[in-house]
C-alpha positions in Angstrom: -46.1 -59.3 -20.2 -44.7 -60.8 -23.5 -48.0 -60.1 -24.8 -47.8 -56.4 -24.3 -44.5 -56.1 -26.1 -45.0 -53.6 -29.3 -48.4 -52.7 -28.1 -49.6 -49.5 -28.3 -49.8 -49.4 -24.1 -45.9 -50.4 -24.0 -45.1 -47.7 -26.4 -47.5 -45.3 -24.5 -45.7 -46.8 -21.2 -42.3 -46.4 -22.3 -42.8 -42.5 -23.5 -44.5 -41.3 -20.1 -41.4 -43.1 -18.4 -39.1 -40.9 -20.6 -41.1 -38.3 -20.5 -41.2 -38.3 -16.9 -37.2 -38.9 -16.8 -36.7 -35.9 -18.9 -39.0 -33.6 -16.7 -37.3 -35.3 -13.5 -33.8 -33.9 -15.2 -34.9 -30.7 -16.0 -35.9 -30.0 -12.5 -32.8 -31.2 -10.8 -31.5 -29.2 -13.1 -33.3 -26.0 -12.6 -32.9 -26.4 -8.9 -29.2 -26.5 -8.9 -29.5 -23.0 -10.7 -31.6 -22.2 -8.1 -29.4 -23.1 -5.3 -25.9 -21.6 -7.2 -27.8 -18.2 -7.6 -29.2 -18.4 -4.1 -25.3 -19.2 -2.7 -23.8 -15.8 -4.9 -26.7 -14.1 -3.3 -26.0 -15.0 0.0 -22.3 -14.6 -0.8 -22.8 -10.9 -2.1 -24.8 -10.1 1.0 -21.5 -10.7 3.2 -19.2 -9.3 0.9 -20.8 -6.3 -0.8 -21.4 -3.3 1.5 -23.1 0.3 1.8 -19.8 2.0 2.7 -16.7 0.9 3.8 -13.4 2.3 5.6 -10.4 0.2 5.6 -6.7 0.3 5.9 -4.0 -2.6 4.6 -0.9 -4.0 4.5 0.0 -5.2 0.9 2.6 -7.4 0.8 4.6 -9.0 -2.5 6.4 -11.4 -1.3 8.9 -12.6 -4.3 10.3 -16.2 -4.9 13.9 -15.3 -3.7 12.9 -14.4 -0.1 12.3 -10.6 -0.8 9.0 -9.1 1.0 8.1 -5.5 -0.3 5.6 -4.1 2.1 3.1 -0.7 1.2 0.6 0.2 3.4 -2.8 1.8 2.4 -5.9 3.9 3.4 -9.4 3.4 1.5 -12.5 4.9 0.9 -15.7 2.4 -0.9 -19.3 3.5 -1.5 -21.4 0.4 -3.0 -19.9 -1.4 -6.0 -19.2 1.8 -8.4 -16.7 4.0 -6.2 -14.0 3.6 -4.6 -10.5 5.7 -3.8 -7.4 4.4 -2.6 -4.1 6.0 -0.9 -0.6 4.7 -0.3 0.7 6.0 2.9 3.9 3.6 3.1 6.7 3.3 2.3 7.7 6.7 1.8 8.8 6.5 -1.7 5.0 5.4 -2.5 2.9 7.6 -0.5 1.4 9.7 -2.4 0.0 7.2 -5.1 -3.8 7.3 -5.2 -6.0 5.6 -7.1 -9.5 6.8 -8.1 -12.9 4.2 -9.2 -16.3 5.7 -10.3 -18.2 3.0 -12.0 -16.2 1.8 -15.2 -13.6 4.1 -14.8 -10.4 4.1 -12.8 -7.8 6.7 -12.4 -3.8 6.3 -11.2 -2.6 9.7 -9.4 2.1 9.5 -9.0 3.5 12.2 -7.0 7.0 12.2 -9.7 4.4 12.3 -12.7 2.3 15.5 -10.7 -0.9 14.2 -12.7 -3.8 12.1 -13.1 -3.8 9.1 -15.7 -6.9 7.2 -16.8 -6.1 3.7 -16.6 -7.8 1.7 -19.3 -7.0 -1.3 -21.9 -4.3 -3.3 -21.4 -3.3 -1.5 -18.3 -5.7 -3.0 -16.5 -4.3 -6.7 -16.4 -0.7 -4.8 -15.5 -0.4 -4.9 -10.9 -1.2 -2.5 -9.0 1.9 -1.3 -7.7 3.6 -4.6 -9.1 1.7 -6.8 -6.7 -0.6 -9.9 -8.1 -3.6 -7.8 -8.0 -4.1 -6.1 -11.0 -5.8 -2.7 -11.8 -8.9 -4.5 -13.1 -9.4 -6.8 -9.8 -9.3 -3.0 -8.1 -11.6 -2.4 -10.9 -14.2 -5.5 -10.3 -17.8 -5.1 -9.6 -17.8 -7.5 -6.5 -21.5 -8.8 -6.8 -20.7 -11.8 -8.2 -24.6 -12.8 -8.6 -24.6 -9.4 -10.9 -22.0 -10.7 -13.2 -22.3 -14.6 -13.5 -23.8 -17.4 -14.1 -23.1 -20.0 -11.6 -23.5 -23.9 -11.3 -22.7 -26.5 -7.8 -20.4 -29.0 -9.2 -20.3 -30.5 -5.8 -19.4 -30.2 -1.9 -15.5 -30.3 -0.7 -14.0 -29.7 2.9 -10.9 -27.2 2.2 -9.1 -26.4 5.8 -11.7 -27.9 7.8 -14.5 -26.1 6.6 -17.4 -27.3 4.5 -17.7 -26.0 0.9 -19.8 -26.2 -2.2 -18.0 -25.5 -5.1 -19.5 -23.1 -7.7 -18.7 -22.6 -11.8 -19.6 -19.8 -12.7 -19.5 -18.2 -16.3 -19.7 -14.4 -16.9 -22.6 -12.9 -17.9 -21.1 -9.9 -20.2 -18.0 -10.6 -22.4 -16.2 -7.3 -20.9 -15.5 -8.7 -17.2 -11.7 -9.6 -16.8 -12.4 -13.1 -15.6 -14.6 -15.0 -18.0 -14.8 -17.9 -15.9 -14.4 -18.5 -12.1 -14.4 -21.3 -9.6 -15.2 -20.8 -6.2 -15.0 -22.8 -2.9 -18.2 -21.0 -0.8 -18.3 -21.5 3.0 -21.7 -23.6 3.5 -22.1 -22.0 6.8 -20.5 -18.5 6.8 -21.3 -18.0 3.6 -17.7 -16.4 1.9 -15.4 -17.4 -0.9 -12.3 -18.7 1.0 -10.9 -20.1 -2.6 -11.2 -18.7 -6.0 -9.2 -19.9 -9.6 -9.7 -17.0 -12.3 -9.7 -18.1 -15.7 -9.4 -17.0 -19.3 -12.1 -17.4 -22.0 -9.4 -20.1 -23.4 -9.7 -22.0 -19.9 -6.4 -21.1 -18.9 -5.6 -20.5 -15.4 -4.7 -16.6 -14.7 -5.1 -16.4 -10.4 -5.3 -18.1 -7.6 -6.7 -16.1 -4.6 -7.1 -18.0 -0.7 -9.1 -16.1 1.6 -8.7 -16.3 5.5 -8.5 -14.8 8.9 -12.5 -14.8 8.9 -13.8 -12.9 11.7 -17.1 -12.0 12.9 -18.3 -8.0 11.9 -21.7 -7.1 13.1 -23.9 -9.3 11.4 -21.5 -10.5 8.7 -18.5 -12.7 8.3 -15.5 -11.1 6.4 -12.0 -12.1 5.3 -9.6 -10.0 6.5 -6.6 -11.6 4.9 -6.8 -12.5 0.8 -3.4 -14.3 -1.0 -3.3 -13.6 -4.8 -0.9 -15.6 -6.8 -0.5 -15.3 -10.6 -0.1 -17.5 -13.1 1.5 -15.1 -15.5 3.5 -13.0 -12.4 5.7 -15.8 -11.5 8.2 -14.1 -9.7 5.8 -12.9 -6.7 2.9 -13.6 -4.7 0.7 -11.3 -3.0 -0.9 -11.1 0.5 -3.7 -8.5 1.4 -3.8 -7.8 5.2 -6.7 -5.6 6.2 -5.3 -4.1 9.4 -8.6 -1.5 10.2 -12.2 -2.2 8.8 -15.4 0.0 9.1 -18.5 -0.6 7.1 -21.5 1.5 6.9 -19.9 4.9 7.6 -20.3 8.3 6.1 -17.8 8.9 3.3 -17.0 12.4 2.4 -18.5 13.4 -0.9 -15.0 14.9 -2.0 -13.0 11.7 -1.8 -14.5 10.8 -4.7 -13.2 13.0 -7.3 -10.5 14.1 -9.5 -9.4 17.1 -7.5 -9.4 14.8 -4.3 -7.0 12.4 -6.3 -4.6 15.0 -7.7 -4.5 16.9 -3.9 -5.5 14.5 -1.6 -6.9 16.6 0.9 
């Protein structure tokens, strides 16, 4: 073997080993962008639907004990429109909110108009809750929007998770970068930290109360904590769920929002 030292068969040796490493690399590479896409594809076919009929209990729950509780109806068709109607407490019923693609709309009963919500309205809360007029706002196909890589595999509450990075695709989403805890088995998000371009940390949301709807698991309970909102935290209780429903073609316009009915 000394003999063979400097030879040109060592050198040829040595570059198809490293040659070989490097290709060995790039594949285990390419798979685990296979397998992240694959997970957001699997995740999107749970949690993106035809049509959708739901009603929830929002409520802020703020750091000195205070709960404020709204109830609300909605309407969903795909990713690109949705409407959305307090019915309690009384002083907010009335307020509707109106999506069609990249454009959202805010109906008060004391204002008597419509109001486009754009810019830096969209990072205020919706009805000063964690969620924000942009999370209403989101497209919620994640594999549409981002790039995703598995850093690894966690148990959070007893279930097995991979955990996902995932860096948007476009520089106009609201999160730039996500992490996400993915059910291995049920295939849903049940943990998510939103982040800003900077890498600062924005939200927190915890999904739960998982239950079984036709052939797909859904969360029907979603906690949203804000890093900048520090006062409150926000839980999403979906009291009524129907997917795959006719929506009346009305719901989704201006006149519906400014009359409701």
């Amino acid at each position: 073997m000394t003999g063979l030292r400097g030879s040109p068969v060592a050198r040829w040796l040595a570059a198809a080993l490293m040659t070989w490493m490097a290709l060995l690399v790039s594949n285990r590479a390419a798979q685990a962008q296979e397998s992240a896409e694959d997970v957001l594809r699997r995740v999107d076919r749970n949690m993106t639907i035809e049509t959708i009929r739901s009603r929830a209990r929002m409520s802020i729950q703020y750091r000195d004990g205070d709960v404020r509780d709204l109830v609300f109806g909605s309407w969903a068709e795909g990713t690109e429109r949705s409407f959305l109607e307090f019915t309690e407490p009384a002083r907010d019923a009335g307020s509707r909110f109106l999506r069609m693609e990249d454009h959202m709309w805010i109906f008060l009963p004391r204002v008597g108009k419509s109001v486009r919500i754009q810019g830096h309205m969209l990072r205020q809360g919706l009805m000063g809750s964690d969620f924000s007029y942009g999370d209403a706002s989101e497209n919620p196909s994640m594999v549409e929007d981002y790039d995703g890589v598995v850093e690894g595999e966690e148990i959070l509450d007893g279930r097995p998770t991979l955990v996902l990075a995932l860096t948007a695709k476009r520089r106009d989403l609201t999160y730039p970068m996500r992490k996400v805890w993915i059910d291995s088995e049920r295939w849903i998000p049940l943990k998510e930290e939103r982040f800003a371009r900077s890498g600062r940390l924005l939200k927190t949301a915890v999904l739960g109360d998982v239950r079984r709807v036709g052939d797909r698991w859904y969360p029907f309970r979603v906690e949203m904590d804000s890093a900048l909102q520090t006062e409150t935290r926000t839980v999403l209780q979906f009291l009524e769920l129907e997917f795959d429903i006719d929506v009346p073609e009305q719901v989704f316009t201006l006149r519906y929002l400014e009359s409701g009915g």
